[in-house]
C-alpha positions in Angstrom: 0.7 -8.0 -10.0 4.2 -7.8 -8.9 5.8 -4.1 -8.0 8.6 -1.4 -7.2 11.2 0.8 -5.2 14.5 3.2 -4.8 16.6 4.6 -2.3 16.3 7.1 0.5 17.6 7.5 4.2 15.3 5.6 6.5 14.9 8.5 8.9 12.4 9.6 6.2 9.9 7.6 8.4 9.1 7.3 12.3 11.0 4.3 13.9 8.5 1.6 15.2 8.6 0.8 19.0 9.4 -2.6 19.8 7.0 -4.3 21.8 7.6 -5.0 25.4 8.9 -8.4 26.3 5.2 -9.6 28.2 3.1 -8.5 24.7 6.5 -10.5 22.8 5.8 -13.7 24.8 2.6 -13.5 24.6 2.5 -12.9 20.7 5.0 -15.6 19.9 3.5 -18.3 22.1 0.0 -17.7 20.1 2.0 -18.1 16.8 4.3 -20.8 17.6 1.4 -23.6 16.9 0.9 -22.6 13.5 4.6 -23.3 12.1 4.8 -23.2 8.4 1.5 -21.5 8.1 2.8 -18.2 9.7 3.7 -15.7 6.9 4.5 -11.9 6.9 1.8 -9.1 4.8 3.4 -5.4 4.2 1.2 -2.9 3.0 3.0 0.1 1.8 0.4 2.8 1.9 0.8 6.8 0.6 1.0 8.0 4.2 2.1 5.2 6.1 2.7 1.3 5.8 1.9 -1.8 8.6 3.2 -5.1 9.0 1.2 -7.9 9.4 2.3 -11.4 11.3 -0.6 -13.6 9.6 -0.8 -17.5 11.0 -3.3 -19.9 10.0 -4.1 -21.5 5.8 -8.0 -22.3 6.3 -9.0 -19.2 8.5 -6.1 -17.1 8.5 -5.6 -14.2 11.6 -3.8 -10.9 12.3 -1.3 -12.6 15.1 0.8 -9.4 15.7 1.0 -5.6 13.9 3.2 -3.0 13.5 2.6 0.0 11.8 3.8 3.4 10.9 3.5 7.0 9.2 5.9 8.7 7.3 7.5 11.9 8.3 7.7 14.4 5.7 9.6 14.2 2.6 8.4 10.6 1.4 7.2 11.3 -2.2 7.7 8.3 -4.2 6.6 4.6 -3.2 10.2 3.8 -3.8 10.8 6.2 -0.6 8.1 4.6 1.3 9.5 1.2 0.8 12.9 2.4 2.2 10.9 4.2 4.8 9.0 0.6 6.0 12.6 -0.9 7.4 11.9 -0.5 10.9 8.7 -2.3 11.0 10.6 -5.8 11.0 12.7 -5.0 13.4 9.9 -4.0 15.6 8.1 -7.1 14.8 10.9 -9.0 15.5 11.3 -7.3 18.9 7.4 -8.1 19.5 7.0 -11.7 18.6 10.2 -13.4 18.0 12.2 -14.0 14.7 11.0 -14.0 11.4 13.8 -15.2 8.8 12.5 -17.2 6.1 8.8 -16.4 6.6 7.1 -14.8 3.1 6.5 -11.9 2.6 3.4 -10.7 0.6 3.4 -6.9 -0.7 0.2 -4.9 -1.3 0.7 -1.2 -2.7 -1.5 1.5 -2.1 -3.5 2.6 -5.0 -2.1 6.0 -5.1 1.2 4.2 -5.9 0.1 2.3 -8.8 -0.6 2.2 -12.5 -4.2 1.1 -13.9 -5.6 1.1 -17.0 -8.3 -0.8 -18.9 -7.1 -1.7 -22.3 -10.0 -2.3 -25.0 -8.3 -4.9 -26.5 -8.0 -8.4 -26.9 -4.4 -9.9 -26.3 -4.9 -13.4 -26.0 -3.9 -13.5 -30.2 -0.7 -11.5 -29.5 2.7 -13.2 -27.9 3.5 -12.5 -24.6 6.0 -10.0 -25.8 3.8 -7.9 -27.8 1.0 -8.0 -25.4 3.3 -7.1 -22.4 4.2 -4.2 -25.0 0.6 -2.8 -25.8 0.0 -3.1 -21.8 3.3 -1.1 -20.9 2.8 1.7 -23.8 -1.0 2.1 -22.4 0.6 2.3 -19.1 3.5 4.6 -19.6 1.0 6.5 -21.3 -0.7 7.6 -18.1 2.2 7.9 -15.9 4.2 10.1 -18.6 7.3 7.4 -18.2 9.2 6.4 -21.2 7.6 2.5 -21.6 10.8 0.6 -20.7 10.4 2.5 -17.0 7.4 0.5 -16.1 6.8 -2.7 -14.9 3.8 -4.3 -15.6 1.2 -7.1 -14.9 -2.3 -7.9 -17.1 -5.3 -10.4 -16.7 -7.5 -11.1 -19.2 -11.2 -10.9 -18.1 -14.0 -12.9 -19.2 -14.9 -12.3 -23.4 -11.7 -10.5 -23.8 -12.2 -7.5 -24.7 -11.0 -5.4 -21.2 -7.8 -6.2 -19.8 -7.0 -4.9 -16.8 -3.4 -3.6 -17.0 -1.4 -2.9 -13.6 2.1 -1.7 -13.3 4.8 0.7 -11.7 8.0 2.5 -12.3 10.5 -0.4 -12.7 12.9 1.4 -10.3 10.6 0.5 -7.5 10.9 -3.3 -7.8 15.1 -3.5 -6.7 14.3 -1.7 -3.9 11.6 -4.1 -2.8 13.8 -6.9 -3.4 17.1 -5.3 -1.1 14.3 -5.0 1.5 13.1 -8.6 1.9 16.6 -9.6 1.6 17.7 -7.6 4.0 15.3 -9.3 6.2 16.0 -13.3 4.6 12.5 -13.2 3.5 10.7 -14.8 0.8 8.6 -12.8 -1.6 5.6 -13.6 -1.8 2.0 -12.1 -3.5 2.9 -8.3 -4.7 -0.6 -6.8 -5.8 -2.0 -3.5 -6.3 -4.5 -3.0 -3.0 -7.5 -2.5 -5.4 -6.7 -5.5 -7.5 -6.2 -7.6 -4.3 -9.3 -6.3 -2.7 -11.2 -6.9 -6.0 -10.1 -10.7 -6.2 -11.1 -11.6 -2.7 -14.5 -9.9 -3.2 -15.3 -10.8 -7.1 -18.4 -13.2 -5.8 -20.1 -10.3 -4.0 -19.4 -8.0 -6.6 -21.7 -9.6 -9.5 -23.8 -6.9 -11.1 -24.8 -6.4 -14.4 -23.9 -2.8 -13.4 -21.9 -1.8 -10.8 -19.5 0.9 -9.1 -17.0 0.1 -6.8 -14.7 2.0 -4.2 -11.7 1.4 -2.3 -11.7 4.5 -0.2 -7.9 5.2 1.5 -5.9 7.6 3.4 -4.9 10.1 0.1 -7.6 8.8 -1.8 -10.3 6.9 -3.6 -9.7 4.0 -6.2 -12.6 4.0 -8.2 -13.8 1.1 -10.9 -16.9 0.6 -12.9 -17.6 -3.1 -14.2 -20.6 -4.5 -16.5 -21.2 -8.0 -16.0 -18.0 -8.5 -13.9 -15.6 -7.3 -16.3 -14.0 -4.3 -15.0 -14.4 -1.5 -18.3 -12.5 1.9 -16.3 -10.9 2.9 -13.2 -10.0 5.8 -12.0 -7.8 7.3 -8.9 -9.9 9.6 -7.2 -7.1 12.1 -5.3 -8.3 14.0 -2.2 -11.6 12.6 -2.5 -13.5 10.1 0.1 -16.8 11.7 0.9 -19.5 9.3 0.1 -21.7 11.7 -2.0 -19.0 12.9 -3.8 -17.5 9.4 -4.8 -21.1 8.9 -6.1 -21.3 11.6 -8.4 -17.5 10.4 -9.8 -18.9 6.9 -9.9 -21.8 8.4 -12.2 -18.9 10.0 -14.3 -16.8 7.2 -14.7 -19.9 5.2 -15.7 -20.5 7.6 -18.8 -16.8 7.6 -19.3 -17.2 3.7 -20.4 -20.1 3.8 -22.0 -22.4 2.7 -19.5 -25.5 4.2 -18.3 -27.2 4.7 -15.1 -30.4 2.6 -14.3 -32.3 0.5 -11.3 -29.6 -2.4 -11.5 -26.5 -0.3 -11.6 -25.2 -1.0 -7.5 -22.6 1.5 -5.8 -20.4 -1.5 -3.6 -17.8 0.5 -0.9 -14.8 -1.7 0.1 -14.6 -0.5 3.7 -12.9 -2.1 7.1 -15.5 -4.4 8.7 -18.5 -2.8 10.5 -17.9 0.1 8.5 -21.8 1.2 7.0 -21.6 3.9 4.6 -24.7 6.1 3.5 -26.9 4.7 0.5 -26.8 3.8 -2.2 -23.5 2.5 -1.1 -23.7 -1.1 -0.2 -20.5 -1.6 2.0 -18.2 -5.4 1.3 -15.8 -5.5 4.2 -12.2 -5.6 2.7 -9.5 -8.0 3.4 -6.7 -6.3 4.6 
C-alpha cells in the first residue's frame, strides 16, 4: 500500500530531544555491525508518530527510538507527516547519521482508506480495476476519485478485494520528507494491512474477528476462511466488550453469522492479555 501528505509549520508538533552523547555511542556502536541491514521504520500515528532505527534481515531489532505527540492543531495526516521532521534529527543526534538508509512508512488506521470491494478484478485492466477501487474509495472518504491514491490485493477465490488508499495530496509530502533526509522509501502500508500480513498464519479461521486497537481508535475486520469480507474504523472506541459487540455487528454486516468457530483475535503489543473471548496475537510494530 503506498500513501500521502501536505504542508504545515513544523511547530505543529513537540520537537524531539536529542539523545545525550553516552546513549549516542552507545546506540551507534550496537548498530555499526549490522551495515547494510540497518534501515529506518516511521509510524505516523493520529496523535503522535515514532521513529524506529531497525538492524538485523533474519531477526530484526528496535536498535534506537524516537518518538513524539502532536501539539494541537494537527488534523490531517498530511499535517502529521510535516509534524514527524524532528524525529530524524533527534535520531541522528542519538545514534549517528542516517543518509541513505530506507525508510519504511506505516499509517495509522485512522488515516487511511479501507474498503472491501465484492468484486472480482483480476478480468479488468489495471486501469479499470485501479478505477472501480478508487470510485469505491472516494466513495467513503467523500473525495472526488482522482484525490485518492490507491492500492488493492486480490484475496484467495476473488471475490473480496481489499482496497486501501489516501488523499493523493498526502503522498508529495511524504516524498519532500524522506528527501529532505536523503532517504530511500521503502514499504508504505496501512498499520492494519501491515499488521494483518505479518500475522495471516495465526489468523486462519473459518470465522474470525480481528482488532487493531490504537490511540484514537479501533480498526476492525471480519474474514471467512481468510479472506477479509468488511472492515470497519471503530472511532473512540477500544474497550474490549464493546469492540466485541461491534465485531458481532460487523459480522452481520457481511453476511456472516455468529457460531462456536467464529474467534475474536486482538492485535495487541506483546504481553498484552485482553479479556475473553479475545485471543490476543502480539503485533509487529
Amino acid at each position: 500500500m503506498s500513501l500521502p501528505s501536505n504542508n504545515k509549520p513544523a511547530e505543529a508538533v513537540d520537537a524531539a530531544k536529542p539523545g545525550k552523547p553516552a546513549v549516542a555511542a552507545k546506540a551507534a556502536k550496537a548498530g555499526a555491525g549490522f551495515g547494510l541491514s540497518r534501515r529506518l521504520r516511521l509510524r505516523v500515528g493520529a496523535e503522535g508518530a515514532r521513529l524506529d532505527l531497525v538492524a538485523g534481515w533474519r531477526k530484526p531489532r528496535v536498535a534506537a527510538t524516537q518518538q513524539i505527540e502532536y501539539r494541537p492543531g494537527v488534523a490531517t495526516v498530511s499535517e502529521a507527516i510535516v509534524a514527524v521532521d524532528p524525529l530524524f534529527a533527534a535520531l541522528v543526534a542519538a545514534t549517528g547519521p542516517i543518509k541513505g538508509l530506507t525508510c519504511d512508512v506505516l499509517i495509522g488506521d485512522a488515516w487511511m482508506l479501507y474498503d472491501i470491494v465484492r468484486a472480482d478484478l483480476r478480468s479488468l485492466s489495471p486501469r479499470a480495476a485501479d478505477d472501480v477501487v478508487r470510485s469505491a474509495l472516494a466513495d467513503v472518504a467523500g473525495l472526488p476519485p482522482s484525490d485518492v491514491v490507491t492500492r488493492w490485493q486480490t484475496q484467495s477465490g476473488g471475490q473480496c478485494t481489499v482496497a486501501c488508499g489516501m488523499p493523493a495530496a498526502v503522498l508529495p509530502s511524504l516524498q519532500t520528507l524522506l528527501q529532505l533526509h536523503k532517504l530511500h522509501p521503502g514499504e508504505i502500508a496501512g498499520e492494519f494491512v501491515h499488521e494483518y500480513n505479518a500475522n495471516r498464519n495465526r489468523l486462519a479461521s473459518r470465522s474470525a474477528v480481528i482488532s487493531l486497537v490504537r490511540e484514537t481508535g479501533t480498526q476492525l475486520a471480519v474474514a471467512a476462511g481468510g479472506v477479509l469480507t468488511a472492515m470497519s474504523f471503530e472511532l473512540g472506541v477500544r474497550a474490549p466488550e464493546d469492540l466485541e459487540v461491534r465485531g458481532r455487528s460487523l459480522l452481520r454486516s457481511a453476511g456472516m453469522s455468529l457460531d462456536a468457530d467464529t474467534r475474536f483475535f486482538a492485535l495487541l503489543p506483546a504481553g498484552w492479555t485482553p479479556p475473553p473471548p479475545w485471543v490476543a496475537l502480539a503485533t509487529v510494530v
